[in-house]
N, CA, C and O atoms as CSV, one atom per row, in Angstrom:
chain,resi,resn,atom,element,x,y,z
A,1,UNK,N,N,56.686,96.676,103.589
A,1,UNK,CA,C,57.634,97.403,104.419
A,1,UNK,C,C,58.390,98.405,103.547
A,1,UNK,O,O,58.774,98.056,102.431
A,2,UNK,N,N,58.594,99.510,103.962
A,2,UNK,CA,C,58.981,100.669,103.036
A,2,UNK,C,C,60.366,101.029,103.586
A,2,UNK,O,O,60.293,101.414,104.753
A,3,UNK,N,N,60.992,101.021,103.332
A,3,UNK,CA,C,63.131,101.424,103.817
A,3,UNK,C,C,62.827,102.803,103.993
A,3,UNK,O,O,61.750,103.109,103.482
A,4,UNK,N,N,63.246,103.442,104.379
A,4,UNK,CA,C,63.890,104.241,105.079
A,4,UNK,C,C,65.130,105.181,103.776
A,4,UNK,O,O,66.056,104.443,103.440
A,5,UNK,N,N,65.161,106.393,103.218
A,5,UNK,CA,C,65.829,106.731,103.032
A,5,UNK,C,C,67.797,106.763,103.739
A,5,UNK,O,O,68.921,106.878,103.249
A,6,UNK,N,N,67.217,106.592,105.036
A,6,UNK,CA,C,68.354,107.158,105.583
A,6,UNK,C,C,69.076,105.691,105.579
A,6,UNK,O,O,70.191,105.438,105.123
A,7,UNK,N,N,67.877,104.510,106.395
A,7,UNK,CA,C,68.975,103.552,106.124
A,7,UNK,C,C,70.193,103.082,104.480
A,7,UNK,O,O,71.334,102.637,104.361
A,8,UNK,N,N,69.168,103.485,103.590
A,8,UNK,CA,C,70.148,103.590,102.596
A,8,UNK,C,C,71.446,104.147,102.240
A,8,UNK,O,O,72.328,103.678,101.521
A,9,UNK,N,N,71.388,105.215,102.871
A,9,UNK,CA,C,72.417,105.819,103.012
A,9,UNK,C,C,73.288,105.614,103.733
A,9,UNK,O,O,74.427,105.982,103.442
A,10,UNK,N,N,73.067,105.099,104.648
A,10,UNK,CA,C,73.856,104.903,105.662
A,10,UNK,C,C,74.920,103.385,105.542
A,10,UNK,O,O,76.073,103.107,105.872
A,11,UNK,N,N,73.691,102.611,104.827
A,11,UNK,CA,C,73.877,101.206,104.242
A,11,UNK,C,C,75.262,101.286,103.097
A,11,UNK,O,O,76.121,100.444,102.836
A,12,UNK,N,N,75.034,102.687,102.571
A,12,UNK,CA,C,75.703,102.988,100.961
A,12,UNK,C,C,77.040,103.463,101.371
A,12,UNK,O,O,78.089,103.352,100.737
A,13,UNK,N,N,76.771,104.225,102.987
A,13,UNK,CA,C,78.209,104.998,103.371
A,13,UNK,C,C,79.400,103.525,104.400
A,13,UNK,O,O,80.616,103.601,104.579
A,14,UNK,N,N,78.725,102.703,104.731
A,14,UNK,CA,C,79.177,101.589,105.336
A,14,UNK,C,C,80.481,100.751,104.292
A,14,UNK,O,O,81.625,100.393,104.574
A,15,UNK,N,N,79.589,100.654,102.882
A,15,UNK,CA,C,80.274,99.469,102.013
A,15,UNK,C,C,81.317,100.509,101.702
A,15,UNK,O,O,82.447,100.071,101.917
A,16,UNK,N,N,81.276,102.558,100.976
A,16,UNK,CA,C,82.166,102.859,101.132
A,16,UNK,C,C,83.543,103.110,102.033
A,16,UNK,O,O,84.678,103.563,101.889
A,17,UNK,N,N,82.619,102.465,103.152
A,17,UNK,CA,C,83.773,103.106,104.288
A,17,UNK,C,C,84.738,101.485,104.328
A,17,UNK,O,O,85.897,101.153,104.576
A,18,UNK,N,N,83.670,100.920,103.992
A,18,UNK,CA,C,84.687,99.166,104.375
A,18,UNK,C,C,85.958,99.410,102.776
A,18,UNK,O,O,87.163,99.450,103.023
A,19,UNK,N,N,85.555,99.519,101.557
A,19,UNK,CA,C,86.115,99.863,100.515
A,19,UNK,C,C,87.511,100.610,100.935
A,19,UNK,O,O,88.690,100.276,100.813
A,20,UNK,N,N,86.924,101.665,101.434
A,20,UNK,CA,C,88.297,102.613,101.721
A,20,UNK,C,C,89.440,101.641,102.639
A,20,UNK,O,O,90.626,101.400,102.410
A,21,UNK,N,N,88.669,101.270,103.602
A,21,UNK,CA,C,89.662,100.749,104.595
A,21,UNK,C,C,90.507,99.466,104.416
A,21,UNK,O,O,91.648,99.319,104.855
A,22,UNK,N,N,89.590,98.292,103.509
A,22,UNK,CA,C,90.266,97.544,102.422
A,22,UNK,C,C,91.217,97.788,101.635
A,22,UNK,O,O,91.956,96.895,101.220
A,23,UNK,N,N,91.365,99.244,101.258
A,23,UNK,CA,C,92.269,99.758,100.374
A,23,UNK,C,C,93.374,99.868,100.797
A,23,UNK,O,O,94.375,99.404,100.251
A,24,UNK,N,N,93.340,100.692,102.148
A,24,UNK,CA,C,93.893,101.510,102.501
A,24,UNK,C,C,95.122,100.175,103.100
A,24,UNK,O,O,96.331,100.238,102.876
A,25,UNK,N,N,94.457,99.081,103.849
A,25,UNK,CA,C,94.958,97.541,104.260
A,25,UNK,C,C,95.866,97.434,103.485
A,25,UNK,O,O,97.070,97.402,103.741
A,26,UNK,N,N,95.245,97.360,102.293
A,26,UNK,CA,C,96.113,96.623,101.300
A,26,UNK,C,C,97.352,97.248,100.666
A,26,UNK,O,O,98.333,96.708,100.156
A,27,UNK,N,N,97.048,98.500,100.833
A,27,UNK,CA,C,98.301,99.702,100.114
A,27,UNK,C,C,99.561,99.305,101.360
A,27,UNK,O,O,100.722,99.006,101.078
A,28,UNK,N,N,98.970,99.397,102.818
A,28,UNK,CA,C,99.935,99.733,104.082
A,28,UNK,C,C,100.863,98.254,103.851
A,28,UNK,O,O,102.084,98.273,104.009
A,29,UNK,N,N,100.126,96.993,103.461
A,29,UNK,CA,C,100.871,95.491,103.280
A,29,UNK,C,C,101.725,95.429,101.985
A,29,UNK,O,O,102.759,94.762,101.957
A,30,UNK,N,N,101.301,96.099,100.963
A,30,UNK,CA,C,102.408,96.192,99.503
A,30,UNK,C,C,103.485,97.597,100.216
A,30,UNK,O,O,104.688,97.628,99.957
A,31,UNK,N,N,102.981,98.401,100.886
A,31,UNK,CA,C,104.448,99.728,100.835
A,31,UNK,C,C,105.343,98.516,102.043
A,31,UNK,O,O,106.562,98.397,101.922
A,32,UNK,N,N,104.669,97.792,103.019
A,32,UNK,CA,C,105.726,96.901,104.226
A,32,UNK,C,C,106.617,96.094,103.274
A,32,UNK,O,O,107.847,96.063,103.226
A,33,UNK,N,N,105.550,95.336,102.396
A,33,UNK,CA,C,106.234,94.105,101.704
A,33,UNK,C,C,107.669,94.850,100.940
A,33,UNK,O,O,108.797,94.536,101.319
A,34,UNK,N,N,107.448,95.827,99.870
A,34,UNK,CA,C,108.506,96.466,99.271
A,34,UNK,C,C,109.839,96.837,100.069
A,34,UNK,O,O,110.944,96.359,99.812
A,35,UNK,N,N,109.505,97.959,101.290
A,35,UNK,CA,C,110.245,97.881,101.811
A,35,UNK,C,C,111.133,97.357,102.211
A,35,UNK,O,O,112.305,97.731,102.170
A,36,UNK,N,N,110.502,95.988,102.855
A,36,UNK,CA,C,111.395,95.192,103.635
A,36,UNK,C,C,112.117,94.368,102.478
A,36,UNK,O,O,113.228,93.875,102.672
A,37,UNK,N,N,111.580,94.265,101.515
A,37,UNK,CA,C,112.733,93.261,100.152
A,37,UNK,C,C,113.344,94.376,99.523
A,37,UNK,O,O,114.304,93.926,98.899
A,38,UNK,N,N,113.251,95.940,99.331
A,38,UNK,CA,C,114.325,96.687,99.468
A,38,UNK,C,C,115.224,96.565,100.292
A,38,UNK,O,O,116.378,96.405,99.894
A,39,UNK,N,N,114.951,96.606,101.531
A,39,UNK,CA,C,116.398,96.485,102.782
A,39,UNK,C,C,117.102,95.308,102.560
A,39,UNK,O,O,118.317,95.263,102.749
A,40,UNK,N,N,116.303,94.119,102.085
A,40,UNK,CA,C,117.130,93.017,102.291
A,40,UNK,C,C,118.071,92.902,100.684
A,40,UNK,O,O,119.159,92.326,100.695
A,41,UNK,N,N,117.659,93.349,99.712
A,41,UNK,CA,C,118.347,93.496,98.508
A,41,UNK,C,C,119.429,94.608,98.977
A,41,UNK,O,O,120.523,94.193,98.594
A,42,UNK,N,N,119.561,95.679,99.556
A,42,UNK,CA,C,120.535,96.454,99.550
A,42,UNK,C,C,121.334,95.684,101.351
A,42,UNK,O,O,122.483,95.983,101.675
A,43,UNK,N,N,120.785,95.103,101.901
A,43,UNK,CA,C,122.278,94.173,102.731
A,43,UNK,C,C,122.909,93.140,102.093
A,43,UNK,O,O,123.963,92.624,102.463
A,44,UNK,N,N,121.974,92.706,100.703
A,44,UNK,CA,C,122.978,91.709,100.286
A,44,UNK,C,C,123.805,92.165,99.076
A,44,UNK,O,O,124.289,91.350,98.292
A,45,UNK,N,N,123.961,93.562,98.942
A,45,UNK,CA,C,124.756,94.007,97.744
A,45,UNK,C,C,125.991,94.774,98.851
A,45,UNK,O,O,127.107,95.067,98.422
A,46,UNK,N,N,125.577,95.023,100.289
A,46,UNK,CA,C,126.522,95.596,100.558
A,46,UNK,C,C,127.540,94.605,101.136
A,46,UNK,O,O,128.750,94.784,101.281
A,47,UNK,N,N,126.784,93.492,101.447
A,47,UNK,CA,C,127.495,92.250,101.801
A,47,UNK,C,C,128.811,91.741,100.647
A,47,UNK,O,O,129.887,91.142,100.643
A,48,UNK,N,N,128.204,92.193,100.062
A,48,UNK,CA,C,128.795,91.572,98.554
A,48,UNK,C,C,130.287,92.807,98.412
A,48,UNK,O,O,131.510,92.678,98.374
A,49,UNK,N,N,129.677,93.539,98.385
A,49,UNK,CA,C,130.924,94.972,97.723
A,49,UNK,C,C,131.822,95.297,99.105
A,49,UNK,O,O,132.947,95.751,98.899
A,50,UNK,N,N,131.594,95.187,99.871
A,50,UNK,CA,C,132.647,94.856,101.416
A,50,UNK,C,C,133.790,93.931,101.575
A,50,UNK,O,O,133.411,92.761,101.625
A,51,UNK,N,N,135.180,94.099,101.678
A,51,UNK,CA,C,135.796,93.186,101.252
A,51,UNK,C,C,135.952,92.534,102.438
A,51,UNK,O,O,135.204,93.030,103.280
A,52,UNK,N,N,136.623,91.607,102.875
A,52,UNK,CA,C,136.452,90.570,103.673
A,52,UNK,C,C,137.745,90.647,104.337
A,52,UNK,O,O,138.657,90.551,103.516
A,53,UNK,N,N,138.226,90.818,105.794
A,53,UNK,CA,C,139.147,91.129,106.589
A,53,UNK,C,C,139.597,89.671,107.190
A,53,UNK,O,O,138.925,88.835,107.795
A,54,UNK,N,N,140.721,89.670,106.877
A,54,UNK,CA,C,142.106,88.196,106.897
A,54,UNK,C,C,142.479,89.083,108.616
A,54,UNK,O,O,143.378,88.664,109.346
């Protein structure tokens, strides 16, 4: 049985396309993760430097 040029290619453009989109997953879950433990580090410094009303 002889392949097919094209399926190769096509085979070759698949694993890049899963690659990219793996990436791309993983970048969008580390910029959420940061974020959100930025916000929560800067409510608990403002918590902190706010003085407290008697």
């Amino acid at each position: 049985m002889v392949e097919s040029p094209f399926l190769s290619i096509l085979g070759l453009a698949a694993v890049v396309l899963l690659v990219v989109v793996t990436g791309g997953i993983g970048y969008l879950t580390l910029a959420d993760w940061r974020d959100r433990r930025r916000l929560e580090q800067e409510k608990r410094e403002t918590r902190r430097s706010t003085p407290k009303r008697r």
